[in-house]
C-alpha positions in Angstrom: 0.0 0.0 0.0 1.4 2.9 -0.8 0.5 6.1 0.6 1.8 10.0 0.9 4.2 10.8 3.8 1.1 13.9 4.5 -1.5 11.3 5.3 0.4 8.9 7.5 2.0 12.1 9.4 -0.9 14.0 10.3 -3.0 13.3 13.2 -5.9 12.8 11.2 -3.7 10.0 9.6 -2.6 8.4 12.2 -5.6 7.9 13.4 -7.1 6.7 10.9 -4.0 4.4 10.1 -5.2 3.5 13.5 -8.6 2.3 12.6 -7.5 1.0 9.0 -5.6 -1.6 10.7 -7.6 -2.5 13.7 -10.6 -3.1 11.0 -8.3 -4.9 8.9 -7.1 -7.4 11.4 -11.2 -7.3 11.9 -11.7 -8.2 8.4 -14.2 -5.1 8.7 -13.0 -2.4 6.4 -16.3 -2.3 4.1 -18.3 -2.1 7.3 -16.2 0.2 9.1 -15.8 2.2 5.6 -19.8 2.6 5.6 -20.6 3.6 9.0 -17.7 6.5 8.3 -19.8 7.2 5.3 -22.6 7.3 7.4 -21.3 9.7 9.8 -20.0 12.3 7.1 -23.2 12.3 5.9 -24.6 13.1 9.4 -21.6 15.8 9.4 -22.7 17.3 6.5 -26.5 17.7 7.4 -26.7 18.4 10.9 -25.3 22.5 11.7 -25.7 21.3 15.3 -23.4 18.2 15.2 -20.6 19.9 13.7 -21.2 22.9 16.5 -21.0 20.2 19.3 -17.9 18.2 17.9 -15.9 21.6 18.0 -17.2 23.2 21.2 -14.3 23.3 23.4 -16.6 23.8 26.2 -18.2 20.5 25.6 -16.8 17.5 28.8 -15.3 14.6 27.4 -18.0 13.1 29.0 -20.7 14.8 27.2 -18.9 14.2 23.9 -18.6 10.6 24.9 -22.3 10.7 25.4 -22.7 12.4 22.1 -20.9 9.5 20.1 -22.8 7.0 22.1 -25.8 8.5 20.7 -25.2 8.8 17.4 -23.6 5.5 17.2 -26.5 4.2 18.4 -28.9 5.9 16.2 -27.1 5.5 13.0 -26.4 1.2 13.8 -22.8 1.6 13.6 -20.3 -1.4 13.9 -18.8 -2.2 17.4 -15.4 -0.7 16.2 -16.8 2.4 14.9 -18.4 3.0 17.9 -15.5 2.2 20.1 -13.3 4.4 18.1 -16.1 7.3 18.9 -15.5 6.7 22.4 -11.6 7.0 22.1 -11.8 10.1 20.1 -13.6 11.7 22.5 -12.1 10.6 25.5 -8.8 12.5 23.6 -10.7 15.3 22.5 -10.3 14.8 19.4 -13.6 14.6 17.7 -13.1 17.9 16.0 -10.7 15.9 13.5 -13.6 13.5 12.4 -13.9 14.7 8.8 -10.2 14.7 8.6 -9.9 11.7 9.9 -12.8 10.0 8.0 -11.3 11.3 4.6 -7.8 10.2 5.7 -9.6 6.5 6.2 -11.1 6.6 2.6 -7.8 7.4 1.3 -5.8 4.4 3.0 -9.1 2.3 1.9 -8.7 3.1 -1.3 -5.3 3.1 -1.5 -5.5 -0.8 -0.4 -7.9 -1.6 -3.1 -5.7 0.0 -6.1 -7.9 3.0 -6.3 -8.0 6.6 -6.4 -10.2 9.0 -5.4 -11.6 11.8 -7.4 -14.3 14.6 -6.9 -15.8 16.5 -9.7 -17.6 19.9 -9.4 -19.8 20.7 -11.4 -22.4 23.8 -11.9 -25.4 21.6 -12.5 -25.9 17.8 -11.2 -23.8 15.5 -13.9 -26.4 12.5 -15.3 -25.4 8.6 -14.5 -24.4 8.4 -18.2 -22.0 11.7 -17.6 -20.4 10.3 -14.9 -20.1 6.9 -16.1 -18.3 8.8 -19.1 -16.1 10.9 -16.9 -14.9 7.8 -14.5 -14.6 5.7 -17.8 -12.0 8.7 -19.0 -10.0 9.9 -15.7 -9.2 5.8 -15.7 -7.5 5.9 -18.9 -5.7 8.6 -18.3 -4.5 7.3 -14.9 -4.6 4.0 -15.4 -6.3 2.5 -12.3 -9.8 2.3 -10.7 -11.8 5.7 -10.2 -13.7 6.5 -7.2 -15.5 9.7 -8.2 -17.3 11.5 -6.1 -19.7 14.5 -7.7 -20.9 17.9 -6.3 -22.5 21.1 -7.6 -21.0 24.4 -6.9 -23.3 26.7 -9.0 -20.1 29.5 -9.0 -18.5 27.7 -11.8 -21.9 28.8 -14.2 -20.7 26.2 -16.4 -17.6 23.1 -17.5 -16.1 21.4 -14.6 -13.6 20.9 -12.3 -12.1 17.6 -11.4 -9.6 16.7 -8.5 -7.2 13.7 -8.3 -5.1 13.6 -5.2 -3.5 17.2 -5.4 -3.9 17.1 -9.3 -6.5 19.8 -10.4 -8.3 19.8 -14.3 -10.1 23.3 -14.0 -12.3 23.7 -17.1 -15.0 26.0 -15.4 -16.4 28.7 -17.4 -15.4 30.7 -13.7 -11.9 30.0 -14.3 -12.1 30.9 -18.0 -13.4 34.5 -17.4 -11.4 35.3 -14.9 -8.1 34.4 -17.0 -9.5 36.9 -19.8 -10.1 39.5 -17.6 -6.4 39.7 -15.9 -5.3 38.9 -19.8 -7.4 42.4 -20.5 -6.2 43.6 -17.4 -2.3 44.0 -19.3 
């Protein structure tokens, strides 16, 4: 497996190194993999779950509590839940999405894949993104876990990230070159 120095030297890496292993020696890394899924989608739609996780004036106990909760509520494996309970006994529950995006990038990095996320100003069609994965794999040569979004600020084309490699064809980025080039 090989992976960048970044990932396995930040916290959120080694934490998730942490977890990688554990749920390998588990033989749980699809499980574990989907309640982390799970929970970044509870990240993402609850304003009051990310306020909590990063509320210094929050107890370990409470935050404890917190994990135990949501745990609970969204079925998550014994591991996952276990892990909750260590991160917040460390306080570290603030790095969650860092560590749950370091996790998909070991993951992946097991199976031979790479992740990519595509932007986009309006939502790409199955048959668009079919295309898109079918292309990014040719050009680099292994499996393509894309990931879409819509950022309406583009106002049109799109722009696709590969690891720290960017293709920016957004009409955004287009403009904004001919008005500096205007600029002199």
């Amino acid at each position: 497996m090989e992976l960048s120095a970044g990932i396995k030297a930040s916290l959120a890496g080694r934490y998730a190194s942490a977890l990688f292993d554990l749920a390998s020696e588990a033989g749980t890394v699809s499980a574990v993999e989907a309640d982390l899924g799970g929970l970044q989608a509870a990240l993402r739609e609850s304003d009051d779950l990310r306020s909590v996780i990063v509320n210094p004036q929050v107890s370990r106990g409470q935050l404890g509590q917190v994990m135990a909760g949501i745990a609970a509520h969204l079925k998550l494996s014994a591991l996952t839940t276990n892990f909750l309970g260590v991160l917040a006994e460390n306080r570290r529950v603030a790095d969650l999405p860092s560590i749950i995006r370091a996790f998909f990038a070991i993951a992946a990095a097991q199976r031979g894949e790479v992740a990519a996320e595509v932007a986009s100003a309006h939502p790409l069609s199955a048959a668009q993104l079919a295309e898109l994965e079918s292309k990014l794999r040719a050009r680099e040569g292994r499996t393509i876990k894309l990931q879409s979004r819509v950022d309406p600020a583009l106002l049109g084309g799109l722009v696709v990230t590969i690891g720290s490699k960017r293709i920016d064809s957004s009409i955004r980025t287009r403009l904004n070159s001919l008005a500096q080039a205007m600029k002199g």
